[in-house]
C-alpha positions as CSV (number, residue, x, y, z in Angstrom):
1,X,111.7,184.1,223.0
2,X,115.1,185.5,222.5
3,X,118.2,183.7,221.5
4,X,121.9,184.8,222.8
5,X,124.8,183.9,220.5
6,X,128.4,184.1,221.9
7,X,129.9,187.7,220.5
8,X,127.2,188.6,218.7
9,X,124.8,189.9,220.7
10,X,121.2,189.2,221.7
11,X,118.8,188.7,218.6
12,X,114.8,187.7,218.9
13,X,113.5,184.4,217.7
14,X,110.3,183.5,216.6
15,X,108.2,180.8,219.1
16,X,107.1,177.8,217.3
17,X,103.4,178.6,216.8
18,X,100.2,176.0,218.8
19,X,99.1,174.2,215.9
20,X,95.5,172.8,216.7
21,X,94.8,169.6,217.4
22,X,92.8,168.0,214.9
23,X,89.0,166.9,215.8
24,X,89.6,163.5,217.9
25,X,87.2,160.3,216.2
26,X,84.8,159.1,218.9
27,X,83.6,155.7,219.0
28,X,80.4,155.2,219.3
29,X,78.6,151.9,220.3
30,X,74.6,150.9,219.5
31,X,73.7,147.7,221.1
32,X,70.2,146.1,220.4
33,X,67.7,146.7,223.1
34,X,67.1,143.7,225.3
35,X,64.2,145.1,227.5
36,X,60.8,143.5,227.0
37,X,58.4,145.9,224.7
38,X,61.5,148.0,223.9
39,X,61.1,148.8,220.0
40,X,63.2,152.1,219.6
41,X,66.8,153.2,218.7
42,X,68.9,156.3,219.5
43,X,69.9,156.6,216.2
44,X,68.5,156.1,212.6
45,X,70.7,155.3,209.2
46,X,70.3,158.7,208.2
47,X,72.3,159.9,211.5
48,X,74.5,157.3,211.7
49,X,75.7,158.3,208.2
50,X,75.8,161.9,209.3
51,X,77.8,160.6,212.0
52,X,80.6,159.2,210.4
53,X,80.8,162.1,207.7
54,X,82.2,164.1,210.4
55,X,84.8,162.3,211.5
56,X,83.1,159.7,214.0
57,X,83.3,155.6,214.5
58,X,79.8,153.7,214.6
59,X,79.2,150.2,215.8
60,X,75.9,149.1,215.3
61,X,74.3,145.3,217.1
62,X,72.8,143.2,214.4
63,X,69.5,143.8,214.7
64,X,69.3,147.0,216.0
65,X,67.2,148.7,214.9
66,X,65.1,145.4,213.4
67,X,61.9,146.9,215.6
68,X,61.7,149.5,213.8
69,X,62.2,149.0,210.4
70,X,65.9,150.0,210.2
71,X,67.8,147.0,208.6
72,X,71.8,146.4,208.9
73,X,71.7,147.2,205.7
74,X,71.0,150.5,206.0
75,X,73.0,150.5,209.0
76,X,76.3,149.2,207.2
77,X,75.4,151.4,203.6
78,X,75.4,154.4,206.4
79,X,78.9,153.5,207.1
80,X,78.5,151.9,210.3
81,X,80.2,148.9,211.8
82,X,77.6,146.0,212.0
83,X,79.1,143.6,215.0
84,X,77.4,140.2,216.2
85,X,77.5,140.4,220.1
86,X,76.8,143.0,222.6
87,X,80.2,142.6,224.1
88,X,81.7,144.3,220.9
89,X,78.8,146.9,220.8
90,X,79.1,148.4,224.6
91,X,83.0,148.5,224.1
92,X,82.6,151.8,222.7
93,X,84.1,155.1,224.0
94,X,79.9,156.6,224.3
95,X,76.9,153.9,224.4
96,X,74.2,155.2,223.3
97,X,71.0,152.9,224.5
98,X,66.8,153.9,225.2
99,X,66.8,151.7,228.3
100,X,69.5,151.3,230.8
101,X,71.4,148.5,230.5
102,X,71.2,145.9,233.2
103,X,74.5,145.0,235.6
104,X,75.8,142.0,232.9
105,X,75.6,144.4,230.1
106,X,77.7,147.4,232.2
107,X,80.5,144.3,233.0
108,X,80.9,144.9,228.9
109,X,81.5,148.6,228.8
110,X,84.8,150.6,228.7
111,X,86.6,151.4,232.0
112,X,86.1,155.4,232.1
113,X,83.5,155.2,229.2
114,X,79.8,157.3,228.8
115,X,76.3,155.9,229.1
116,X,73.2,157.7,227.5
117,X,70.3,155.9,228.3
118,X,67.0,156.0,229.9
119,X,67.7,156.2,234.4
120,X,64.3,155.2,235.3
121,X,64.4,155.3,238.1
122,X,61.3,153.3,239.7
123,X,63.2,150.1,238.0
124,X,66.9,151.1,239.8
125,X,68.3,149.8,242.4
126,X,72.0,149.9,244.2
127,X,73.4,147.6,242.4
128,X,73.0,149.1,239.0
129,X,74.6,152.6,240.7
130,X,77.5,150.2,242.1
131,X,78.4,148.6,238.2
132,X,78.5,151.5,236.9
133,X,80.9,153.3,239.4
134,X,83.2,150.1,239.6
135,X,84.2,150.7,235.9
136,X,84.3,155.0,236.6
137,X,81.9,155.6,233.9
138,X,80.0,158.5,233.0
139,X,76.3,158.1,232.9
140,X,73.8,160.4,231.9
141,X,69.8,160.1,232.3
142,X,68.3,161.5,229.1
143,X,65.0,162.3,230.6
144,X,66.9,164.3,232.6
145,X,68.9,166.7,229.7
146,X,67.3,170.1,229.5
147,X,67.8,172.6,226.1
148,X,69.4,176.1,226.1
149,X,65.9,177.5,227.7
150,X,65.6,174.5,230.3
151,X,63.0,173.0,228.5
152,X,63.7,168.6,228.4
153,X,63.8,167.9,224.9
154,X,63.3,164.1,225.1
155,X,60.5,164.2,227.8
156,X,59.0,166.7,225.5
157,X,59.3,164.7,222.4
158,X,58.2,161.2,224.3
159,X,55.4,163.1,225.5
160,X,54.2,164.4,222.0
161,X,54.1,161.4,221.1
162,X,52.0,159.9,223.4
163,X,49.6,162.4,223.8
164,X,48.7,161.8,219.7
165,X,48.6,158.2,220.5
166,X,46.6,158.2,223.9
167,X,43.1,158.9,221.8
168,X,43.9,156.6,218.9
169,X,44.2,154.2,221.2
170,X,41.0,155.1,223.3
171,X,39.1,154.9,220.1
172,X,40.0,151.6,219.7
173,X,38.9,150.3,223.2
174,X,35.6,152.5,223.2
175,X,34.7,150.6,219.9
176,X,32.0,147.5,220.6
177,X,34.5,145.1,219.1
178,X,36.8,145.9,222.2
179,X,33.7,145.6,224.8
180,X,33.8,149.2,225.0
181,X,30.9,152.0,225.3
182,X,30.5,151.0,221.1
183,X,31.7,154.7,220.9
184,X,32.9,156.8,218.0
185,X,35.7,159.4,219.7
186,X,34.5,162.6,218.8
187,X,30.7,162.6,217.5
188,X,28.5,162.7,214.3
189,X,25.8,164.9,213.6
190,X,23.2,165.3,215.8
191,X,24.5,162.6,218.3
192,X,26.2,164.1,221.6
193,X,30.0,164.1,221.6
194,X,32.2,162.0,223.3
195,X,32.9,162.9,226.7
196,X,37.1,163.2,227.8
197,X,38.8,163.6,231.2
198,X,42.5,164.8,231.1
199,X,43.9,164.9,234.5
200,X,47.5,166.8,234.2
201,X,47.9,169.6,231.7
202,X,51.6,168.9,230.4
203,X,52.5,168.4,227.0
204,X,50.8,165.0,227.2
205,X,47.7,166.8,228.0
206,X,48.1,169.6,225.4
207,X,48.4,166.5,222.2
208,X,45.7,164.7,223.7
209,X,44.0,167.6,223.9
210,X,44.6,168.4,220.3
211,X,43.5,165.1,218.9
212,X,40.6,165.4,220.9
213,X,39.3,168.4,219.7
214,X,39.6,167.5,216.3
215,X,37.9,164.7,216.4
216,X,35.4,166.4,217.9
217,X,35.3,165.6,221.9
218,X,34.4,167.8,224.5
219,X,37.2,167.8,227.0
220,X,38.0,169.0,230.5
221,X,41.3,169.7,231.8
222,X,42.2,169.0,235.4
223,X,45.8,170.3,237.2
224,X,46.6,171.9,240.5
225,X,49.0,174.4,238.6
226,X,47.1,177.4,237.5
227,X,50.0,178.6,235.3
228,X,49.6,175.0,233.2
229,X,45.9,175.2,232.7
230,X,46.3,179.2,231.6
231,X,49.4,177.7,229.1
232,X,47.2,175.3,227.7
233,X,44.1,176.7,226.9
234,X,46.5,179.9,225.2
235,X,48.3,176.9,223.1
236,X,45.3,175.1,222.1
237,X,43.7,178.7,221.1
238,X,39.9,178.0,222.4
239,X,38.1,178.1,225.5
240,X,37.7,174.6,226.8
241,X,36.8,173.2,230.8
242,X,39.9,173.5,232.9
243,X,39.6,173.6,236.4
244,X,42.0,173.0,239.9
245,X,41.3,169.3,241.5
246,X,39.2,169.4,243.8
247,X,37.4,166.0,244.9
248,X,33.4,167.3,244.2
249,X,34.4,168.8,240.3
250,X,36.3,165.9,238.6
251,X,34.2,163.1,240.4
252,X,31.7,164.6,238.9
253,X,33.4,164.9,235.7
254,X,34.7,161.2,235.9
255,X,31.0,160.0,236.4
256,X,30.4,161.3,233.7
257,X,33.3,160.5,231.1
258,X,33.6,158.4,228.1
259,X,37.3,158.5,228.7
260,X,39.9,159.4,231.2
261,X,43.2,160.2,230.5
262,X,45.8,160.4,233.8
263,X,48.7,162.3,232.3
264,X,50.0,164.4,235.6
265,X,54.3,164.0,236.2
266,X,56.0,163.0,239.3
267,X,57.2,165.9,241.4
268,X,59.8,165.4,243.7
269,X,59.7,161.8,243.2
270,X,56.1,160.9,244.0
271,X,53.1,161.0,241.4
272,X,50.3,161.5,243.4
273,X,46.8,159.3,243.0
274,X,44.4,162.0,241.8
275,X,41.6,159.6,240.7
276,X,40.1,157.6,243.1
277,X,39.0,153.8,243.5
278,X,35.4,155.3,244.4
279,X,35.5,157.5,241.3
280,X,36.5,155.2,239.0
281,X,33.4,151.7,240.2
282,X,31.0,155.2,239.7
283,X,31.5,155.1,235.7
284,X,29.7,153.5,233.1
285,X,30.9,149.7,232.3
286,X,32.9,149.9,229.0
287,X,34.3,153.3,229.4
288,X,38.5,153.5,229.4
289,X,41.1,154.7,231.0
290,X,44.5,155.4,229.9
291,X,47.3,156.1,233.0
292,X,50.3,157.7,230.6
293,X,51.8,158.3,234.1
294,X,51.9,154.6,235.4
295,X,56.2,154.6,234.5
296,X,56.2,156.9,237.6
297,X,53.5,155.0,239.9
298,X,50.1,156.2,238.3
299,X,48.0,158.5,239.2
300,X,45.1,156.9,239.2
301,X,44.5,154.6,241.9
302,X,42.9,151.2,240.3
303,X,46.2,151.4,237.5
304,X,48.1,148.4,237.6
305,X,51.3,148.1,234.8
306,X,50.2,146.4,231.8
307,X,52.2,145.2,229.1
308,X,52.0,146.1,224.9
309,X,51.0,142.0,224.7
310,X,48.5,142.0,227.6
311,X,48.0,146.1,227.2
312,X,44.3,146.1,229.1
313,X,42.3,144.6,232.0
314,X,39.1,145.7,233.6
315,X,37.7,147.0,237.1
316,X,34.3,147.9,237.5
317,X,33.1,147.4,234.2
318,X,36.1,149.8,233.3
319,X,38.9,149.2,230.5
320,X,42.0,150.0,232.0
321,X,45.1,150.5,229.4
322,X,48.8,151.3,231.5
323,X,51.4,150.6,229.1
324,X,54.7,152.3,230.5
325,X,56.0,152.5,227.1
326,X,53.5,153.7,224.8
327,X,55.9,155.6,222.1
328,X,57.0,152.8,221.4
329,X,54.1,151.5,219.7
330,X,55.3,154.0,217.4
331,X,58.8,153.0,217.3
332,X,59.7,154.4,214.2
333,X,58.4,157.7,214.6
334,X,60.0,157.7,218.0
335,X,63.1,156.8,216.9
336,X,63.3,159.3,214.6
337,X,62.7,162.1,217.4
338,X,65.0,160.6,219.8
339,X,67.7,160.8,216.8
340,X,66.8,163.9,216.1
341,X,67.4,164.9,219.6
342,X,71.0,162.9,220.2
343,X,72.7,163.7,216.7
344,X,73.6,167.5,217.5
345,X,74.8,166.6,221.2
346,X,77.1,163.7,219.0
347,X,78.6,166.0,216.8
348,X,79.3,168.7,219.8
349,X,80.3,165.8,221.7
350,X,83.2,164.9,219.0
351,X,84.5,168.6,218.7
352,X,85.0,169.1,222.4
353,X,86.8,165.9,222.2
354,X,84.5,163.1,224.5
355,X,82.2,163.4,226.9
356,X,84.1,164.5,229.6
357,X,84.6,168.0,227.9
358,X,80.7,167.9,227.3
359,X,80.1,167.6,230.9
360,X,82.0,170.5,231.7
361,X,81.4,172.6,228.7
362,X,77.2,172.8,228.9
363,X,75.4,172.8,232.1
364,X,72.1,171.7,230.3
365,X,74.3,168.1,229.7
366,X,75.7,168.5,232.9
367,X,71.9,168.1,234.8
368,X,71.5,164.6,233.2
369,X,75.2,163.1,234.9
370,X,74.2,160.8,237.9
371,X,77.2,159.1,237.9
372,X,80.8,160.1,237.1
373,X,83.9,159.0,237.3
374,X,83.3,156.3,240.0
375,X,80.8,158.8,242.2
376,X,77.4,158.9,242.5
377,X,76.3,162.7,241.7
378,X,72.9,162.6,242.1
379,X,71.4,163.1,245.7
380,X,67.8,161.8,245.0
381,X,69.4,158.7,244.2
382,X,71.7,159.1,247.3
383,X,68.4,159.1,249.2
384,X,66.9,156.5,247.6
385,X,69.2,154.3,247.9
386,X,71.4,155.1,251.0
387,X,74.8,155.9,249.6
388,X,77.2,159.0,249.7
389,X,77.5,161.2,246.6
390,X,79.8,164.2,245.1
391,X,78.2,167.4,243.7
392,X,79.1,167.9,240.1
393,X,79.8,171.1,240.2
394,X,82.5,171.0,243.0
395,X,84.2,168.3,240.6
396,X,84.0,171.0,237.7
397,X,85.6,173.7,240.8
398,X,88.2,171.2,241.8
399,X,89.1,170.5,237.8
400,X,90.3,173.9,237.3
C-alpha cells in the first residue's frame, strides 16, 4: 500500500497484517439414548474432559451415560454441562447420538445444526429425511465414515466387538441349562470338538473366528468373495475350511454344525438369505444360531429380530439368537471404541471451525453426509424413498 501526501511526495506504508482468528468453541450436545436396548454413548468422561481442554462446550443429558456405568458425576468433574431435558441437550451446534433420533427429537435441534448418529437405514423412512431438511441440518451416518485408507472405522470397531461376543454367547445357549446340545464350545481331551459354521468372512467372521479357535473349535468359513476367504485365513495365520457357497458344501456343513454363525453384510442394499429353511429343520435339536446380520434383513432365512429381553426362540429344535444390537451387551467396552473413534474427528472438527468446514475439508467425512443443508444427498435413499437429491460434491464445486 502506498500513501501520497500533498508536496511531499509518494512514500510506502506498511498493510495492517491478517491476524488469525482464534480457534472458534463448538458446542456440543449428548442427549440420553431413548431407543429400546440402546446402552452406549458417543463419548466417555475421559473425552469429554479432553474435549473441553481444548477449547470446546459439552452438554451432557442426565443419565447419559447411566447404561454404561458413566455417572453425571464423572460427566460434570469432566467439565461438562449436566442439563435435565433433551430439549436443552439437542440444542447444540453438533449432536452427537448412537441411534438416530426420531422426528420429535429433530423438532429440538438447531436450525442449520450437525447430526452424528447411527442412519439405519432398514428403520427410516421419509419422514425422518423430511425433519431433518425442514431445519437445513447436516447429518451424517457414522456407519458410513471411512478412515484415510477407506477402511469404516466404526463398522470395524462394532464388528470386533461382536465377533468376540458371538461365541461367548453361543457357549451359553449350547450349555444344557439353556436346552442346548449340553455342549462345551471348544473341546476337552479326547472328546471331539465343537463343530462351527461362519457364513461371511468380514471382520465379524475373522473375531469369531479367533475366539473359536482358541477355545478349541473346528471352524469352516463360507463367502462368495475369494479375496475375503484368502484375507482371512492369512490374518488368522492357520489353515482352516473356507470354501465359496455353494448349496451341496455348507448344507452339508450346517447338518453337521454345533453352531452357525450368519455374519455376511448387505451389498447394494440387500443381504442375501444364504442359509436355508431346509438346512436349518436338517440340524440337531439344541444346536444355535446366531444371525449378526439380522440389522440388515438376515441372512439366514428362519431369523426373525429378537430383542436383548426376549434374545432367543426356537425352529426345529434349533435356538435361534438375532439381537440387532449385540455390542451393546457390552456397552461399556463399546462406548469406549465409539469414543475413541469420534474424539479426534471433535477436535478436527473445532479447528476447521464447525462442521461445515469438515464436510468440505475431508472426503472420508464427506461419504457419511446424507443430508445437508435442507437437501437430501444420498441417492440410495433417493431411491428408497422416492425424492429428489443434490450430489455433494457439486455443492463443494458451486461453494467455490
Amino acid at each position: 500500500m502506498v500513501e501520497i501526501t500533498e508536496g511531499v511526495g509518494i512514500f510506502p506504508r506498511e498493510a495492517m497484517a491478517k491476524v488469525k482468528e482464534a480457534k472458534r468453541s463448538l458446542l456440543i450436545g449428548m442427549p440420553t439414548e431413548t431407543a429400546a436396548q440402546e446402552k452406549r454413548v458417543i463419548l466417555t468422561p475421559d473425552a469429554v474432559a479432553l474435549l473441553i481442554n481444548n477449547g470446546m462446550e459439552v452438554m451432557v443429558e442426565t443419565g447419559a451415560g447411566a447404561q454404561s456405568k458413566f455417572s453425571d458425576k464423572e460427566y460434570s468433574d469432566a467439565g461438562a454441562k449436566i442439563v435435565y431435558s433433551a430439549k436443552e441437550a439437542f440444542d447444540a451446534e453438533v449432536v452427537v447420538k448412537v441411534e438416530p433420533p426420531v422426528v420429535e427429537e429433530i423438532e429440538f435441534m438447531r436450525p442449520g445444526s450437525c447430526l452424528i448418529s447411527a442412519l439405519q437405514l432398514g428403520k427410516q423412512n421419509a419422514d425422518f429425511i423430511h425433519a431433518l431438511n425442514s431445519k437445513r441440518i447436516t447429518a451424517v451416518a457414522y456407519e458410513f465414515l471411512e478412515d484415510k485408507v477407506g477402511g469404516m472405522p466404526v463398522i470395524r470397531a462394532m464388528s470386533e466387538i461382536a465377533g468376540s461376543t458371538v461365541m461367548l454367547i453361543a457357549s451359553e445357549y449350547l450349555s444344557a441349562v439353556n436346552n442346548g446340545k449340553g455342549l462345551l464350545l471348544g473341546g476337552v481331551t479326547g472328546v471331539p470338538p465343537t463343530q462351527v459354521v461362519i457364513v461371511g468372512a468380514g471382520t465379524v467372521a475373522e473375531y469369531a473366528s479367533r475366539t473359536a479357535l482358541g477355545l478349541g473349535a473346528n471352524i469352516k468359513v463360507f463367502d462368495n468373495h475369494i479375496y475375503k476367504l484368502r484375507r482371512i485365513k492369512q490374518l488368522l495365520g492357520q489353515q482352516v475350511f473356507t470354501s465359496t457357497i455353494d448349496n451341496y458344501t455348507i448344507a452339508k456343513a450346517i447338518k453337521e454344525a454345533d453352531v452357525v454363525i450368519g455374519a455376511m453384510r448387505a451389498e447394494k442394499g440387500k443381504n442375501k438369505m444364504v442359509v436355508t429353511e431346509e438346512m436349518v429343520a436338517s440340524m440337531m435339536p439344541g444346536s444355535v444360531i446366531i444371525d449378526v446380520s439380522i440389522d440388515q434383513g438376515g441372512c439366514i432365512e428362519t431369523s426373525e429380530m429378537t430383542s436383548h429381553d426376549n434374545p432367543t426362540f426356537q425352529k426345529y429344535g434349533v435356538i435361534h439368537y438375532c439381537v440387532p444390537n449385540i455390542a451393546s451387551r457390552v456397552s461399556r467396552t463399546a462406548s469406549v471404541a465409539l469414543s475413541n473413534i469420534f474424539t479426534p474427528i471433535l477436535l478436527q472438527m473445532a479447528d476447521l471451525g464447525g462442521a461445515e468446514e469438515m464436510v468440505f475439508n475431508y472426503k472420508w467425512f464427506m461419504k457419511g453426509v446424507y443430508t445437508y443443508r435442507g437437501s437430501l444427498t444420498n441417492a440410495y435413499l433417493a431411491r428408497k424413498f422416492s425424492m429428489t437429491h443434490k450430489e455433494l460434491l457439486l455443492l463443494l464445486a458451486a461453494r467455490y
